[in-house]
C-alpha positions as CSV (number, residue, x, y, z in Angstrom):
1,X,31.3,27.0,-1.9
2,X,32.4,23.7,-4.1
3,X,33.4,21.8,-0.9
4,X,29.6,22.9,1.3
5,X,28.5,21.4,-2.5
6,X,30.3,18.6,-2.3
7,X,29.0,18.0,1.3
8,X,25.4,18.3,0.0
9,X,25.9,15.6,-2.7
10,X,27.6,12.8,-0.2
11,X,24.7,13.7,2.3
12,X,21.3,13.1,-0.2
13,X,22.3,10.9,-2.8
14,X,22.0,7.1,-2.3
15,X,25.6,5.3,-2.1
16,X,25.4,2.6,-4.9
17,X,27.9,0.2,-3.8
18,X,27.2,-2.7,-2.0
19,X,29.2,-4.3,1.2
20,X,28.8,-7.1,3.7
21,X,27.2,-6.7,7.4
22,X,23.8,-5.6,9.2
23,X,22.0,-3.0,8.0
24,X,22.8,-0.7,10.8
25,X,26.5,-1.2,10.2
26,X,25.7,-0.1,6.4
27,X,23.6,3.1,8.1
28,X,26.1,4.0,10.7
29,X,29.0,4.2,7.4
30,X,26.6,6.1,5.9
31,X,25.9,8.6,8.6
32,X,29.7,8.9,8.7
33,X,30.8,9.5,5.5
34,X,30.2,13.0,5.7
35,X,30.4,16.0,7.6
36,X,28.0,18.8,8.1
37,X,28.8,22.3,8.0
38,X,28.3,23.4,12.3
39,X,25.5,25.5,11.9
40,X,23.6,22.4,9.6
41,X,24.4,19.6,12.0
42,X,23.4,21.6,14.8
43,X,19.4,22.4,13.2
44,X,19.5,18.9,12.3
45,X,20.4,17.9,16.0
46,X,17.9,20.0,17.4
47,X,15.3,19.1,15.5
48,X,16.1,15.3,16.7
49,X,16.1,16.5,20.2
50,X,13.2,18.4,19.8
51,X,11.3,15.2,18.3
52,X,12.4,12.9,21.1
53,X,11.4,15.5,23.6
54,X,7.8,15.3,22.2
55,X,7.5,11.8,23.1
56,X,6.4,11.0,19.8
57,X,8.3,7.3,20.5
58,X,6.2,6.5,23.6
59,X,2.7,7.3,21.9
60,X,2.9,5.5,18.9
61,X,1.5,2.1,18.5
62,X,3.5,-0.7,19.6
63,X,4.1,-4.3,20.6
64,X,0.9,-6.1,21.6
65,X,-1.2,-3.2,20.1
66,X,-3.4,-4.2,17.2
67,X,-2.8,-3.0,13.9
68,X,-4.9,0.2,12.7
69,X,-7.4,-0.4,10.4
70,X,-5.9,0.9,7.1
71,X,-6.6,0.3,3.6
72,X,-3.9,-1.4,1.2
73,X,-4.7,-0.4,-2.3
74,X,-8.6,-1.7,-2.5
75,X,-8.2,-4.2,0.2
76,X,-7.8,-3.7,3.9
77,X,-5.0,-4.8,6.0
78,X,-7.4,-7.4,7.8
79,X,-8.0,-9.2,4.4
80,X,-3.8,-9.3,4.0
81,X,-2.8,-10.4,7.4
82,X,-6.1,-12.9,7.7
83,X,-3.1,-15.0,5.0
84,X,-0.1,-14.7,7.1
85,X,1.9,-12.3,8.8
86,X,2.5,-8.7,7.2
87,X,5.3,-6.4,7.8
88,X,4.5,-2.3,7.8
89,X,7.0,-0.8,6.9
90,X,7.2,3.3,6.2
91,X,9.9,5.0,5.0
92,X,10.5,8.8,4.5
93,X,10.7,9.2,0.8
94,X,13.0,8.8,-2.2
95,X,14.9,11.8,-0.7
96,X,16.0,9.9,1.7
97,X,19.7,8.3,1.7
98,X,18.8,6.0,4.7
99,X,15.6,4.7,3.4
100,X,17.2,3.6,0.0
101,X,19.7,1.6,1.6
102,X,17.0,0.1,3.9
103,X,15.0,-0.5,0.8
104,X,18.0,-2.4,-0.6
105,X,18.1,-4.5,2.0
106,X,14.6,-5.8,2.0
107,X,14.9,-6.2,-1.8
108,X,18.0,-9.0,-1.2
109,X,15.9,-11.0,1.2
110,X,12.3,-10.4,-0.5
111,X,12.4,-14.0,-1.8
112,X,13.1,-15.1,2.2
113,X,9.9,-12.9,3.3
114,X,7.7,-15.0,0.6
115,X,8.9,-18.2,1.6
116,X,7.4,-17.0,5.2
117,X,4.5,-16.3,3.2
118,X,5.0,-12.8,4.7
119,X,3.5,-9.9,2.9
120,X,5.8,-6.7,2.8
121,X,3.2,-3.5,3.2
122,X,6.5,-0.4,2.3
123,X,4.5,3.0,2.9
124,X,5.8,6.7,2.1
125,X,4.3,9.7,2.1
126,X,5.8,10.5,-1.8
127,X,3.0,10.2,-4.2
128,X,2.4,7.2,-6.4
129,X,4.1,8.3,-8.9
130,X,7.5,9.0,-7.1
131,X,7.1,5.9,-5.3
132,X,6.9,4.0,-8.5
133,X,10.1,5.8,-10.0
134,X,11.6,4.8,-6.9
135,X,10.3,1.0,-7.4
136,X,11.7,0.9,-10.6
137,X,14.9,2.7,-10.1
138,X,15.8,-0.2,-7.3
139,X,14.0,-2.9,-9.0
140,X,11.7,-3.4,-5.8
141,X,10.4,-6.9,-6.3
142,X,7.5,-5.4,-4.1
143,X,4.9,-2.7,-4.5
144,X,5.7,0.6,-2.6
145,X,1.9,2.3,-1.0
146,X,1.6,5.8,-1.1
147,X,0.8,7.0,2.1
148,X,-1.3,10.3,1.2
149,X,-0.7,12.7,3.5
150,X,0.6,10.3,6.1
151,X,-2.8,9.6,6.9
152,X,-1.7,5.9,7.8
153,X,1.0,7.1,10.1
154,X,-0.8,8.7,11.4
155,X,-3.0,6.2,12.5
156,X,0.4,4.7,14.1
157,X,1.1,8.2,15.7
158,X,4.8,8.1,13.8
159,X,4.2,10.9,11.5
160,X,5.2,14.6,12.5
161,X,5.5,18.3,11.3
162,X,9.5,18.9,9.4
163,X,10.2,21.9,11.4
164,X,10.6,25.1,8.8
165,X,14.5,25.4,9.6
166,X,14.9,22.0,9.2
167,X,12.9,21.9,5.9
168,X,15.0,25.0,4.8
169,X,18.2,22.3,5.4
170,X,16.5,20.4,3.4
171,X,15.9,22.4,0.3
172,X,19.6,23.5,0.4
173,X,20.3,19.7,0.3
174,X,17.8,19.8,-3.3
175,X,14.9,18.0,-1.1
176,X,11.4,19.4,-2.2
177,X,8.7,17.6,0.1
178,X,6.2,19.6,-1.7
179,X,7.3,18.2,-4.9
180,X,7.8,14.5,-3.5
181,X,4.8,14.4,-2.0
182,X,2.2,16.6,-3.9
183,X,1.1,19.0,-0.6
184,X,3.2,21.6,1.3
185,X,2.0,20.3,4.8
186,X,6.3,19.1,5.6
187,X,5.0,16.2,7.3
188,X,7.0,13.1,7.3
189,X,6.9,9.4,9.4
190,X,9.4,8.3,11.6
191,X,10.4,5.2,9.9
192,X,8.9,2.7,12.2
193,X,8.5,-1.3,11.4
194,X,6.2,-3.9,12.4
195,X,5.2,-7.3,12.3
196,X,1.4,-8.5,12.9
197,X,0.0,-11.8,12.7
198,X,-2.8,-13.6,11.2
199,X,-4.8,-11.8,14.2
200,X,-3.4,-8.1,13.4
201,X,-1.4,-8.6,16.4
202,X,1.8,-7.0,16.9
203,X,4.4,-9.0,17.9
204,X,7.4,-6.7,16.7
205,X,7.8,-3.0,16.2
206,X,10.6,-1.0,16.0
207,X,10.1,2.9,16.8
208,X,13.1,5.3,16.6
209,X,12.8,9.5,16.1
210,X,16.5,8.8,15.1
211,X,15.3,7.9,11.2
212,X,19.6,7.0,11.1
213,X,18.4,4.0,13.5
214,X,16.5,1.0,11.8
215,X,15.4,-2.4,12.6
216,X,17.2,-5.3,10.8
217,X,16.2,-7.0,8.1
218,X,16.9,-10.7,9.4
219,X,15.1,-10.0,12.5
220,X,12.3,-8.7,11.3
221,X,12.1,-11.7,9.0
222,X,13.1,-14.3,11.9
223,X,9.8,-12.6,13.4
224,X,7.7,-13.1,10.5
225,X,9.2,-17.2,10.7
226,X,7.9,-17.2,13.9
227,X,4.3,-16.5,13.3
């Protein structure tokens, strides 16, 4: 029982230290710092299957799309990208491991994404007042949006349903997605990135069901440079 607990732990909570290399180098360490119990990794699997086999990936918006129309606190995303170039970014909550290191990452080079006078738009579905605990616990130099019932990821067709097995794993792991995000609809985004520019065009996304896959930092921002 104390070792399935210590398993837990290493899976959810965010690894504090710091180390050089891409972001997916950082990720892939993470993913294999672990191991799951069988019967875990194998929901967990299957639900990553099952999401892939939806073809979620191929309907969501992508490059050379136009951005949604979406609202960023009381202005809309046309009034922010009419400025210069915006990166969307969602993440899956404060639960997630992943996302905190991601969020990490963008914090180190947010000074590099102002200097490409490049707004940073970070969505989750947690409510604002998670999302600001988060913000502050990480010292986000950037706001993070809540994302109210994934209404804008919607819009991107990234969100989905947690499957209830799946959702059961994740209580066991201390997750509560009704907690986090103030409703007990289990839906989360896959955490997608994009770049538009001063048009709302999209001239980079990166779409992945696999939420241990992300796109990196540096080229995101070289993106952002050139638009």
């Amino acid at each position: 029982m104390k070792s399935i607990k210590m398993i837990l732990i290493a899976l959810v909570i965010p690894m504090t230290s710091s180390w050089a290399g891409p972001l997916q180098e950082k990720l892939d360490a993470r993913k294999n710092s672990g191991k799951r119990p069988e019967e875990i990794k194998k929901i967990m699997e299957d639900s990553l299957r099952d999401l892939k086999d939806s073809g979620i990936e191929k309907k969501a918006v992508s490059k050379n799309m136009s951005l949604p129309k979406f609202m960023v606190g009381p202005k809309s995303i046309s009034d922010v990208y009419k400025d210069g170039p915006v990166v969307v970014k969602f993440f899956r909550g404060s639960w997630c491991p992943y996302c905190i290191i991601e969020l990490k990452e963008y914090k180190n080079l947010a000074a590099e994404f102002e200097k490409a006078n490049c707004k940073l738009i970070v969505l989750s579905p947690d409510t604002e007042k998670e999302n600001l605990k988060t913000q502050n616990k990480l010292g986000l130099p950037f706001k993070l949006y809540s994302d109210k019932d994934n209404m804008i990821a919607k819009k991107f067709g990234i969100a989905f349903k947690v499957q209830d097995d799946l959702n059961a794993v994740y209580k066991k792991f201390g997750i509560d997605l009704d907690s986090n995000q103030g409703t007990s609809k289990h839906e989360i985004p896959m955490p997608g990135t994009y770049v538009a520019n001063k048009k709302g065009k999209i001239t980079y996304a990166f779409i992945d069901a696999d939420y241990t896959k992300r796109a990196e930092p540096l080229e995101v921002l070289k993106e952002c440079k050139n638009n």
